[in-house]
LUMPALUM-31582 format. One record per residue (C-alpha): x, y, z; residue number from 1. Coordinates in pm, 1 decimal, always signed. Layout:
N
       c1       c2       c3   i
        X        Y        Z NUM
...
***
This chain:
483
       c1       c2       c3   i
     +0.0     +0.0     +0.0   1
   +152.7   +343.8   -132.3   2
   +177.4   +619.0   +133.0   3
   +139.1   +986.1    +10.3   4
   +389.2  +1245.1   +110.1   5
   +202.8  +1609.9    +99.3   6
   +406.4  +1929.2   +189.6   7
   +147.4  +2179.6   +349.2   8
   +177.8  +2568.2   +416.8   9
    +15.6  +2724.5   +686.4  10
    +70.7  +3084.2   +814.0  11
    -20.2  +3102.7  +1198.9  12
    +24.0  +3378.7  +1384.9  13
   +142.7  +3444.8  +1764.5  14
   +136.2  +3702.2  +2040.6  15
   +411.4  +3750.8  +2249.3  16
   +396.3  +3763.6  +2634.3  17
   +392.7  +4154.5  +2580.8  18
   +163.1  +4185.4  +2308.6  19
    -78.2  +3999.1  +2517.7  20
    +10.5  +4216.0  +2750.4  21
   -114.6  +4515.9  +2584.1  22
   -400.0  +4364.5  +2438.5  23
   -571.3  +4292.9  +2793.7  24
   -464.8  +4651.0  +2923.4  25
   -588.7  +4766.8  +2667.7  26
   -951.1  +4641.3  +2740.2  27
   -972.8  +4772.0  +3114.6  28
  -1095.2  +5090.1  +3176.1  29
   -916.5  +5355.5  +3424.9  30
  -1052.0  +5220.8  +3750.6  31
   -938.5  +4845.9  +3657.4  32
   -646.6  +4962.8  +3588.6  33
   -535.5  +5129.2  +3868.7  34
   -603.9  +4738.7  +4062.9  35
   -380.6  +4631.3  +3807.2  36
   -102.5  +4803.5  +3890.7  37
   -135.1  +4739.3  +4233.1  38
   -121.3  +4364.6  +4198.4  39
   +143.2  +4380.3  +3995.1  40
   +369.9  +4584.4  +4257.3  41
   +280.2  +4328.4  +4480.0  42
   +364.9  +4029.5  +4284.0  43
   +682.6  +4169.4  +4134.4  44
   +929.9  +4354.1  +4362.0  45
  +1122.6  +4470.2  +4082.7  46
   +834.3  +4727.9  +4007.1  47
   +801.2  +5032.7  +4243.5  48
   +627.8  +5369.8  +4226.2  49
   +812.9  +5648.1  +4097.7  50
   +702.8  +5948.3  +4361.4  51
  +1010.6  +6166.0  +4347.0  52
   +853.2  +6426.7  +4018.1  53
   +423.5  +6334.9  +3999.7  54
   +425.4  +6516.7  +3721.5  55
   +727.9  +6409.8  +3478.5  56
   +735.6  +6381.0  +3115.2  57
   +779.8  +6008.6  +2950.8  58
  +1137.0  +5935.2  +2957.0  59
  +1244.6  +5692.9  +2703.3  60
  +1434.1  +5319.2  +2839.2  61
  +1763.0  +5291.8  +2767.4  62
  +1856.0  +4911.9  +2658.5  63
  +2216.7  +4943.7  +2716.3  64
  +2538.8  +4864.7  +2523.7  65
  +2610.0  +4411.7  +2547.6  66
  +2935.6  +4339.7  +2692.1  67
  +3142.7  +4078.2  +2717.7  68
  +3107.8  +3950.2  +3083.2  69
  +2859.4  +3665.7  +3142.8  70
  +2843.8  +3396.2  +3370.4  71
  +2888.7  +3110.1  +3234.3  72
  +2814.9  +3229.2  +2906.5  73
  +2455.8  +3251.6  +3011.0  74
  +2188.8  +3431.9  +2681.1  75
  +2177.6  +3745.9  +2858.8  76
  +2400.6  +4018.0  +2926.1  77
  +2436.8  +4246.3  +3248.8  78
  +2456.0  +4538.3  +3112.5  79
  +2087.9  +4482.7  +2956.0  80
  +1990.2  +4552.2  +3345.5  81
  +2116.2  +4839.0  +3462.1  82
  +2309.0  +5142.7  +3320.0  83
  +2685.9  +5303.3  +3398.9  84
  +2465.9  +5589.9  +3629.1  85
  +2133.1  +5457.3  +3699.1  86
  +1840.6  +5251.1  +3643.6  87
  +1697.1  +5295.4  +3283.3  88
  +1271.3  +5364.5  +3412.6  89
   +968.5  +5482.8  +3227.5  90
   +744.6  +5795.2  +3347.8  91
   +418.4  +5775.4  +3265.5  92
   +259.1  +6043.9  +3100.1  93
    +74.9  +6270.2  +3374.9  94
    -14.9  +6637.4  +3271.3  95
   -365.2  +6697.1  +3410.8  96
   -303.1  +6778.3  +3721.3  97
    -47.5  +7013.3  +3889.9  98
   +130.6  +6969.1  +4234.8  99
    -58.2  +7254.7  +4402.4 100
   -359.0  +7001.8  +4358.7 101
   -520.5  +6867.8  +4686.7 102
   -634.0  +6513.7  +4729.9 103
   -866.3  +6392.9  +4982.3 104
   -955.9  +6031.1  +4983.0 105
  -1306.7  +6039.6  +5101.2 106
  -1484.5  +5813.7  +5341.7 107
  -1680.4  +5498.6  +5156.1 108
  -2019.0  +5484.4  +5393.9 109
  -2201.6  +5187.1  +5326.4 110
  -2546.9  +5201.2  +5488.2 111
  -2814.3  +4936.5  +5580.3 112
  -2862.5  +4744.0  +5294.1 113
  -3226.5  +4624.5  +5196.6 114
  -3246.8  +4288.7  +5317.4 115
  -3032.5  +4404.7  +5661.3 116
  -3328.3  +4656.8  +5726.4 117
  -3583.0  +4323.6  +5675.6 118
  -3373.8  +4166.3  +5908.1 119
  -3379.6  +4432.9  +6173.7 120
  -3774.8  +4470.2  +6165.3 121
  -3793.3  +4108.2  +6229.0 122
  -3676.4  +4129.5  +6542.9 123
  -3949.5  +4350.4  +6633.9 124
  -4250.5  +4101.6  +6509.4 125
  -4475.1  +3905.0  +6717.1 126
  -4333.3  +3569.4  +6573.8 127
  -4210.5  +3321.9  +6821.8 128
  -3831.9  +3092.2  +6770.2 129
  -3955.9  +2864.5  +6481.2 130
  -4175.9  +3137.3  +6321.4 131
  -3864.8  +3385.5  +6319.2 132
  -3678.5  +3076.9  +6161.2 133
  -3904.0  +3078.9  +5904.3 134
  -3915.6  +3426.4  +5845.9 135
  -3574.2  +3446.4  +5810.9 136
  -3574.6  +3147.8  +5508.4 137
  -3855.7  +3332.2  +5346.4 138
  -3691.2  +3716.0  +5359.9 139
  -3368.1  +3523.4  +5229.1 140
  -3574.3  +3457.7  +4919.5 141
  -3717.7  +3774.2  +4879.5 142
  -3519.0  +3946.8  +4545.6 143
  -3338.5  +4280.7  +4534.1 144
  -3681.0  +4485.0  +4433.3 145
  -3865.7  +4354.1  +4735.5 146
  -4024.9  +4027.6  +4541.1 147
  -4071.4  +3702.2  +4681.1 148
  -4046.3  +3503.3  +4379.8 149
  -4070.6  +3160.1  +4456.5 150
  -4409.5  +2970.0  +4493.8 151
  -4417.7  +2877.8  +4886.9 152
  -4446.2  +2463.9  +4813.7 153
  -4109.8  +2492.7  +4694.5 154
  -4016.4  +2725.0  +5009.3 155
  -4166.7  +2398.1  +5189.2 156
  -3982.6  +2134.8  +5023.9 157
  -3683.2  +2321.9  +5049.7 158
  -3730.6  +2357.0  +5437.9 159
  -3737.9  +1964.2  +5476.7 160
  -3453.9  +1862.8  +5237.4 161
  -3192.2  +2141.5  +5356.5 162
  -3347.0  +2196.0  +5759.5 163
  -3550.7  +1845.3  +5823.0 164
  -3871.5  +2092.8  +5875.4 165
  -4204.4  +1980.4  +5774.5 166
  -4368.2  +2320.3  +5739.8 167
  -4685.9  +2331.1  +5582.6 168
  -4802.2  +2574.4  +5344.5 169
  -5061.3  +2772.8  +5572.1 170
  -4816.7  +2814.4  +5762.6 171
  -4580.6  +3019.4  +5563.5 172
  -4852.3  +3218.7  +5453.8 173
  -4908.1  +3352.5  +5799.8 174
  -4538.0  +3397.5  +5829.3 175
  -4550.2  +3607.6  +5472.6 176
  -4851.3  +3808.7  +5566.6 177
  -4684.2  +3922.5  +5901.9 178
  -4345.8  +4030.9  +5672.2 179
  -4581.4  +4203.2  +5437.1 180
  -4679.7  +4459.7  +5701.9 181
  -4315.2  +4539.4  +5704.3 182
  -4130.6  +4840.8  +5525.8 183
  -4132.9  +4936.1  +5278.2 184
  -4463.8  +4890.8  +5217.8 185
  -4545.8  +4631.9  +4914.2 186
  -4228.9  +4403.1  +5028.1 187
  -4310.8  +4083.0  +4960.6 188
  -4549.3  +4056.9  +4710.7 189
  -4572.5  +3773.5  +4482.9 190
  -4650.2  +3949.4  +4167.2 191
  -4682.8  +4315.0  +4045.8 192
  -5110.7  +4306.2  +4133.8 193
  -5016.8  +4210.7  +4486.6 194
  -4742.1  +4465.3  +4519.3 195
  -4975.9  +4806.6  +4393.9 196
  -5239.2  +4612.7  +4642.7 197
  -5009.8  +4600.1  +4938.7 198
  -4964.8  +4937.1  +4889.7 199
  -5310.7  +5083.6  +4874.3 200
  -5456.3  +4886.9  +5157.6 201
  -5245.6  +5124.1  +5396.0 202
  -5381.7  +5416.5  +5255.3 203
  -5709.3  +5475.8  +5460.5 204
  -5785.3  +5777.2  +5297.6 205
  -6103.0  +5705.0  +5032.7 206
  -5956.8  +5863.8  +4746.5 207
  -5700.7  +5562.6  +4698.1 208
  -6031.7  +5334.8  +4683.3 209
  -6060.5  +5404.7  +4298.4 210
  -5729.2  +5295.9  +4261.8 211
  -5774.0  +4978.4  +4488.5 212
  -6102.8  +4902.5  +4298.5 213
  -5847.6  +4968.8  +3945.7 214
  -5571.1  +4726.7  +4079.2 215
  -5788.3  +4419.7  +4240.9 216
  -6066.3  +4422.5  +3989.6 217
  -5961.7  +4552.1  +3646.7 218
  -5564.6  +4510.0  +3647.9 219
  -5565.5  +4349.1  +3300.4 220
  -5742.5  +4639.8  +3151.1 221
  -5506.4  +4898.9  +3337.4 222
  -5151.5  +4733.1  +3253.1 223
  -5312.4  +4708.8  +2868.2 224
  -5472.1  +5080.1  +2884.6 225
  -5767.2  +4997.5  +2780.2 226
  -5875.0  +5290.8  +2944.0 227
  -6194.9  +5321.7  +2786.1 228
  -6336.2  +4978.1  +2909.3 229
  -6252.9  +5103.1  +3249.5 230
  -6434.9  +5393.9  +3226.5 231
  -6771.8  +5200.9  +3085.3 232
  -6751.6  +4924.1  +3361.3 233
  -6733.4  +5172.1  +3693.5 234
  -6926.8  +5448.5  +3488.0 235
  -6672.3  +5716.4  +3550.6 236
  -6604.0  +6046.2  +3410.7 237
  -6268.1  +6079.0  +3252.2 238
  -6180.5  +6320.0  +3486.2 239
  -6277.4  +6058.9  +3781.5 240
  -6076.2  +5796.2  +3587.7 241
  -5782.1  +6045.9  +3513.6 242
  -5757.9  +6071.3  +3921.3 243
  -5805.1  +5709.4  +3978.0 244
  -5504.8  +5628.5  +3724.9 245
  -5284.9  +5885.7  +3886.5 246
  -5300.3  +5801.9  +4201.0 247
  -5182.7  +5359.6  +4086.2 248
  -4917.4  +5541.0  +3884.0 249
  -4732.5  +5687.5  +4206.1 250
  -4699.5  +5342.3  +4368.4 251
  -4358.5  +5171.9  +4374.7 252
  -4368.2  +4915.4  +4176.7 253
  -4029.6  +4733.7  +4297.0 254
  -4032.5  +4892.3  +4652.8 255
  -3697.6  +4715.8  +4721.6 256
  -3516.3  +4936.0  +4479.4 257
  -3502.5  +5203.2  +4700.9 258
  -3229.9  +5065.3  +4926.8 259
  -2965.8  +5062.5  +4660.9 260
  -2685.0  +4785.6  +4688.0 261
  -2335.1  +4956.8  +4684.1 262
  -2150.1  +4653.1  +4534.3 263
  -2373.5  +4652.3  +4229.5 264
  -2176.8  +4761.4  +3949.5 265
  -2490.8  +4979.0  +3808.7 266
  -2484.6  +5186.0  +4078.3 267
  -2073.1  +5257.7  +4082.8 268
  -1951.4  +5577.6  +4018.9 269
  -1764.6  +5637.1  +3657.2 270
  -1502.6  +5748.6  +3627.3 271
  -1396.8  +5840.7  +3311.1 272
  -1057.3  +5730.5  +3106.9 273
  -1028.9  +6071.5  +2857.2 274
  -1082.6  +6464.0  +2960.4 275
  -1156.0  +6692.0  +2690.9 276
  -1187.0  +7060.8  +2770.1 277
  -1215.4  +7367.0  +2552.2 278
   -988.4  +7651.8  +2621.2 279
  -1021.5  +7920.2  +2416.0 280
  -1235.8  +7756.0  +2133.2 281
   -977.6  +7454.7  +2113.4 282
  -1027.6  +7094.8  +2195.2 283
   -730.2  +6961.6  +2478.1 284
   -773.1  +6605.1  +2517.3 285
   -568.1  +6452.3  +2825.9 286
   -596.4  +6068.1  +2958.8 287
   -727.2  +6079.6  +3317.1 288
   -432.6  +5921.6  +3511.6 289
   -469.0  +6096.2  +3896.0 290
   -528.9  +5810.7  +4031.2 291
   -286.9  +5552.6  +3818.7 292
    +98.1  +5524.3  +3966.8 293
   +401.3  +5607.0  +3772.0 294
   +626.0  +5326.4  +3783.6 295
  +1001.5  +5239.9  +3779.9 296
  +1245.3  +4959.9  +3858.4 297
  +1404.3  +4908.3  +4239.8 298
  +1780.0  +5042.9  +4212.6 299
  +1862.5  +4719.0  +4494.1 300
  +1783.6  +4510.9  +4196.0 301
  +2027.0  +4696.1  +3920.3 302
  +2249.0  +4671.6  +4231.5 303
  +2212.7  +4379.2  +4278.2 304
  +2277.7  +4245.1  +3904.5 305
  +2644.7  +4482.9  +3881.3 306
  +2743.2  +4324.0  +4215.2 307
  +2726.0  +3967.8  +4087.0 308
  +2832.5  +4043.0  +3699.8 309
  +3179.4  +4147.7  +3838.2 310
  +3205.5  +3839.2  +3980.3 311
  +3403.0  +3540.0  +3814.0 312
  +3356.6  +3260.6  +4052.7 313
  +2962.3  +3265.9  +4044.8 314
  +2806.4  +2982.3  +4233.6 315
  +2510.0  +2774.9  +4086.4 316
  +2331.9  +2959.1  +4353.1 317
  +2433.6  +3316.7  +4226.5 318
  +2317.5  +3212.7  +3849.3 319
  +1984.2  +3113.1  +3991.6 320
  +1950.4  +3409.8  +4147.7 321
  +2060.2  +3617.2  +3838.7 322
  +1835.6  +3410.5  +3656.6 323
  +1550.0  +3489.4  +3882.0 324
  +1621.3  +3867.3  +3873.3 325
  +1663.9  +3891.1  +3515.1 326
  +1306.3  +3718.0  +3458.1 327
  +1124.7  +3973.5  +3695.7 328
  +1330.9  +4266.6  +3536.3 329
  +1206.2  +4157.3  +3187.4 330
   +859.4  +4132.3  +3334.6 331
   +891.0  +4474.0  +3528.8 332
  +1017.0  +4646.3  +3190.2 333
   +713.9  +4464.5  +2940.7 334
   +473.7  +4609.9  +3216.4 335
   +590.8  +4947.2  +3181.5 336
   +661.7  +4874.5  +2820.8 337
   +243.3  +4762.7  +2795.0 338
   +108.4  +5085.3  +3025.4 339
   +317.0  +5346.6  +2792.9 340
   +159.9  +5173.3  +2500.2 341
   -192.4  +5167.1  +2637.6 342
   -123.0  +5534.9  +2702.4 343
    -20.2  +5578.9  +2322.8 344
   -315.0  +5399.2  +2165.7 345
   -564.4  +5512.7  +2388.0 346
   -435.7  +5887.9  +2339.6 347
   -401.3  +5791.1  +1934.9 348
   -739.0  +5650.8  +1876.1 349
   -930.0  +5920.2  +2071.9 350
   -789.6  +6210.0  +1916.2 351
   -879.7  +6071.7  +1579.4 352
  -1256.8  +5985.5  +1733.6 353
  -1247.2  +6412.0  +1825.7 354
  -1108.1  +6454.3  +1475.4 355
  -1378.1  +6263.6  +1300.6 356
  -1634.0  +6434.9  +1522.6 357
  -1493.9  +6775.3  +1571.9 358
  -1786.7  +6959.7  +1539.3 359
  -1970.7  +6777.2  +1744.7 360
  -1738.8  +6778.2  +2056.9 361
  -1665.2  +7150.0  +1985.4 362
  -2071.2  +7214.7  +2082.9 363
  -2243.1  +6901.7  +2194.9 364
  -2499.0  +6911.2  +1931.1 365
  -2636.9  +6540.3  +1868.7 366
  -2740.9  +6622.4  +1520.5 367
  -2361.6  +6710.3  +1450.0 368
  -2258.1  +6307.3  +1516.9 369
  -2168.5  +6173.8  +1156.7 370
  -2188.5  +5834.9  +1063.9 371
  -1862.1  +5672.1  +1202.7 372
  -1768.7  +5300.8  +1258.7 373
  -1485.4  +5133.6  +1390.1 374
  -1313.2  +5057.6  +1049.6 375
  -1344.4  +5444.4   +985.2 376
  -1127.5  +5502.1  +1306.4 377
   -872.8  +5217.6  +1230.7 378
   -780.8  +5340.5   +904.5 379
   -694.8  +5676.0  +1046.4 380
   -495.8  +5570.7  +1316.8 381
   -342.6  +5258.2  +1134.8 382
   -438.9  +5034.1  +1401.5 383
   -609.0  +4734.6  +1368.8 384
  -1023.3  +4702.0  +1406.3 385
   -975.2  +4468.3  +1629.2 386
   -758.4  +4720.8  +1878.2 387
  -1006.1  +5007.5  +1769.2 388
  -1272.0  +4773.9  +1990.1 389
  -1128.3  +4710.4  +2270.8 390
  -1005.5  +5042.7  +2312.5 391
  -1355.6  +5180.4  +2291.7 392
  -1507.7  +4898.7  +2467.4 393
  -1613.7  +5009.4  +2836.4 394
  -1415.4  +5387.3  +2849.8 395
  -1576.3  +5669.0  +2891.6 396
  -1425.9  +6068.0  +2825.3 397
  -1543.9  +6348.8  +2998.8 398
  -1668.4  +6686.9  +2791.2 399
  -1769.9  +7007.1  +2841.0 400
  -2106.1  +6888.3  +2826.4 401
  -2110.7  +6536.6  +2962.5 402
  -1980.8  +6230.7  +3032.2 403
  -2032.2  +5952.9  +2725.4 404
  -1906.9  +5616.7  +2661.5 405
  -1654.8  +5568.8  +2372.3 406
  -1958.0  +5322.5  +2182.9 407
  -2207.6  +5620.8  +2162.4 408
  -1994.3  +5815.5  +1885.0 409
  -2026.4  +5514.9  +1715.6 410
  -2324.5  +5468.3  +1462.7 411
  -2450.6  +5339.6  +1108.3 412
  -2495.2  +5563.1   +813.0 413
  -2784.4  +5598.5   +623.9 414
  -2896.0  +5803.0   +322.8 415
  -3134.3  +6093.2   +222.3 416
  -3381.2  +6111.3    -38.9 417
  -3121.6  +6408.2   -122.9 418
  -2786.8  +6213.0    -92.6 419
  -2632.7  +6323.4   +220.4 420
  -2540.4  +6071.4   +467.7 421
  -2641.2  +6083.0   +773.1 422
  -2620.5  +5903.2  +1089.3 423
  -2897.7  +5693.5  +1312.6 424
  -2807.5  +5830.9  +1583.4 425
  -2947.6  +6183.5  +1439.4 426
  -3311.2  +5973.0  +1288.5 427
  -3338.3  +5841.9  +1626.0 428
  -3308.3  +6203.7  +1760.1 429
  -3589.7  +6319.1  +1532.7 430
  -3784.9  +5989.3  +1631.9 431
  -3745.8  +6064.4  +2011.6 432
  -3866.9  +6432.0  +1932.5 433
  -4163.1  +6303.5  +1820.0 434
  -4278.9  +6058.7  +2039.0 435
  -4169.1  +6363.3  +2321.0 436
  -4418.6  +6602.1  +2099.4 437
  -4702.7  +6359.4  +2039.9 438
  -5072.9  +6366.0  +2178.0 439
  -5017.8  +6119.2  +2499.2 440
  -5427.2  +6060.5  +2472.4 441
  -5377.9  +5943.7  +2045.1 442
  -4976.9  +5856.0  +2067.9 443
  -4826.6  +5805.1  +1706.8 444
  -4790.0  +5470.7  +1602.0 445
  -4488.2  +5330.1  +1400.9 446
  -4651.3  +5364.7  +1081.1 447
  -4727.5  +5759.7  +1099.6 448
  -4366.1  +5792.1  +1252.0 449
  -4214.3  +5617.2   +929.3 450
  -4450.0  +5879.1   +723.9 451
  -4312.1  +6218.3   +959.1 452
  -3982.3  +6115.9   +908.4 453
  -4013.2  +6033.1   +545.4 454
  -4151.2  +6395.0   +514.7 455
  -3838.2  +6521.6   +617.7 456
  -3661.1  +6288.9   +363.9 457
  -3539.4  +6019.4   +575.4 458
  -3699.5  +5744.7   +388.1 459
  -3751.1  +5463.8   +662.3 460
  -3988.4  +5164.4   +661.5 461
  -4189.5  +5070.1   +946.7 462
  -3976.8  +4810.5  +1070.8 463
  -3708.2  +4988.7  +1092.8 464
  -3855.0  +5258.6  +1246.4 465
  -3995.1  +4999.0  +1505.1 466
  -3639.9  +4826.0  +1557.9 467
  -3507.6  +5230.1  +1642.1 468
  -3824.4  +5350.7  +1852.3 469
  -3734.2  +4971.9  +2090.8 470
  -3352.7  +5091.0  +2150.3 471
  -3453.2  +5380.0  +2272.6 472
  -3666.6  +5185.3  +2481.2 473
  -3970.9  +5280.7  +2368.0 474
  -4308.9  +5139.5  +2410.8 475
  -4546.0  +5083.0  +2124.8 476
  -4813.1  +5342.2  +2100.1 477
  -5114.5  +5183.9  +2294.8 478
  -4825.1  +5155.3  +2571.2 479
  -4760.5  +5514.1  +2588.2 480
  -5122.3  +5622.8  +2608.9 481
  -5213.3  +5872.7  +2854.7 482
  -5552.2  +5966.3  +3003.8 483
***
């Protein structure tokens, strides 16, 4: 049998430690990357901060002349470690603030949190040992917006797998109709009806009873709007009904919101990676770096390194060591290396992003945005599309009018009847406008949207004029009814 010798080509292609390096600092934004830093001064002792000049220009590494003296005719030479004067170290680039500056590290309070303050009024019910056993299992199931989700059976059959308790049903019904009557009023509830209920029934005063009657009896008809049905079941004036609505609409509908969780990432403050000003009618962009280290390389080390290069007779001990060294001085300079590149990209690709969209960052006028994408960006700046993304993934730049993510300068073109090109972000604008404008008690529905803006010769089907109106998280026009 005759065996077939093929000669293949492939061309693969792989990242170096440092490229990889760059690539994942390049993702995190400014607050990541000051954690970063930190763990890598505490992993690698080579690295320390640089604290003599805050406010130093980039000073450019030094590799060294090779020499002659190795040990042991090792691959690496001495003098790639440390120079005749001192040790070669990078500054980063840090020019927006001065040293008069103040800084004041302020306090983090972290109050009660939501299910803490359940806790704390439990200890005031009338429940006895068990029953505040139980309470506790059912306010650990109760979600973030004050909603106990779970059906009770499977509260009970949890109860006698993970505790051995055979609690019945009833029971925990008591239990949840004592934690109920705790605040803030509507915890608990099982479902938005019971919530709005909760909520009413400690209103004595007999202008919530319209609303109670709205919520128990006709909820289906109120979360549609079908207003009018409504109105012809309780025979009610609009004005009656108009009152009645109102007073449902105030409600909380996820009471437990109100104690806000200060681990959750939504509610964290941002701080943003680029500030743009404008002096004088000019645009100075400047990477936000107060609180990011400058960083340079221990002189004990470089020390260290000339000490046991002059001598002859080094131990197998003393290469170890040199070897050890040398690997967390090579790690040490690619960090450095990867921060001052971050710094260069970041600083590269934004200033073409303000040079794409110069008018628009010069007054903050939406309809200014022109259609850009990322390839637009990446063949200005010469970087790849791929490096254009992760730059503008999660960073944000500060203007004179606002703080934005990176993404929202980025949008699709389309055409006008006319020929200009124009971007999405300036239809969906016009579309907001609209729906803004509109008669809440008739609201405009996607088709007569699609025929306003084709009026103003944006020629748009329905669809797409649908697919816009949901990002801006819009509801459809029997949604946004009004009485």
């Amino acid at each position: 049998m005759e065996q077939k010798l093929t000669l293949q080509q492939k061309l693969l292609q792989k990242l170096s430690p440092q490229q990889i390096q760059v690539i994942k600092l390049l993702e995190i934004p400014t607050m990541q990357l000051e954690q970063r830093i930190k763990k890598e001064l505490e992993e690698n002792p080579v690295l320390e901060l640089e604290s003599d000049n805050p406010s130093s220009v980039d000073d450019q590494m030094d590799d060294g002349q090779d020499n002659n003296n190795d040990i042991d005719n090792e691959e690496f030479s001495m003098d790639d470690y440390y120079e005749d004067e001192e040790i070669p170290t990078y500054k980063l680039n840090v020019n927006n603030y001065s040293k008069d500056d103040k800084y004041i590290d302020v306090p983090f309070s972290v109050g009660t949190s939501f299910h803490e303050f359940l806790h704390e009024q439990l200890g005031l019910a009338d429940l006895d040992d068990e029953e505040q056993q139980l309470a506790e299992y059912i306010i650990g199931n109760i979600d973030d917006d004050g909603y106990l989700r779970r059906d009770l059976m499977a509260i009970s059959d949890d109860l006698a797998f993970n505790m051995n308790l055979d609690v019945p049903e009833e029971k925990l019904e008591k239990i949840l109709l004592a934690i109920q009557d705790f605040d803030p009023p509507g915890i608990a509830a099982r479902d938005l009806r019971e919530c709005l209920l909760l909520q009413l029934e400690r209103k004595e005063n007999k202008d919530f009873q319209l609303a109670k009657t709205i919520v128990k009896d006709y909820f289906q008809e109120f979360t549609k709007k079908h207003y009018d049905k409504i109105r012809t079941k309780l025979e009610l004036t609009d004005e009656e009904l108009k009152k009645g609505i109102d007073e449902v609409l105030k409600l909380n509908p996820k009471p437990g919101s109100s104690y806000s969780n200060p681990l959750n990432k939504s509610n964290q403050h941002i701080v943003p990676d680029f500030i743009l000003e404008l002096v004088d009618g000019e645009l100075s962009l400047s990477l936000n770096q107060r609180n990011v280290p400058e960083l340079k390389i221990n002189d004990t080390y470089s020390e260290m390194l000339r000490t046991m290069s002059q001598n002859q007779k080094a131990q197998k001990s003393d290469k170890e060591a040199v070897t050890f060294v040398k690997q967390k001085l090579d790690s040490a300079k690619w960090f450095i290396d990867a921060i001052h590149q971050r710094q260069t990209t970041l600083l590269l690709t934004m200033s073409e992003i303000i040079s794409f969209q110069k008018e628009y960052f010069q007054e903050g006028d939406e309809t200014k945005l022109r259609p850009m994408i990322l390839k637009d960006i990446a063949e200005r700046t010469g970087l790849d599309i791929s490096t254009i993304s992760r730059v503008s993934n999660s960073k944000y730049i500060q203007t004179h009018f606002g703080i934005y993510p990176l993404k929202y300068f980025f949008s699709e073109g389309m055409a006008k009847d006319d020929g200009e090109e124009v971007s999405t972000r300036e239809i969906k604008k016009i579309l907001q406008e609209c729906i803004e404008g509109e008669d809440k008690r008739k609201p405009l529905t996607d088709e007569k949207l699609a025929k306003i803006l084709k009026e103003k010769s944006y020629n748009i089907a329905r669809r797409t004029v649908a697919k816009y109106r949901e990002q801006l998280g819009v509801p459809v026009a029997r949604l946004r009814k009004e009485l």
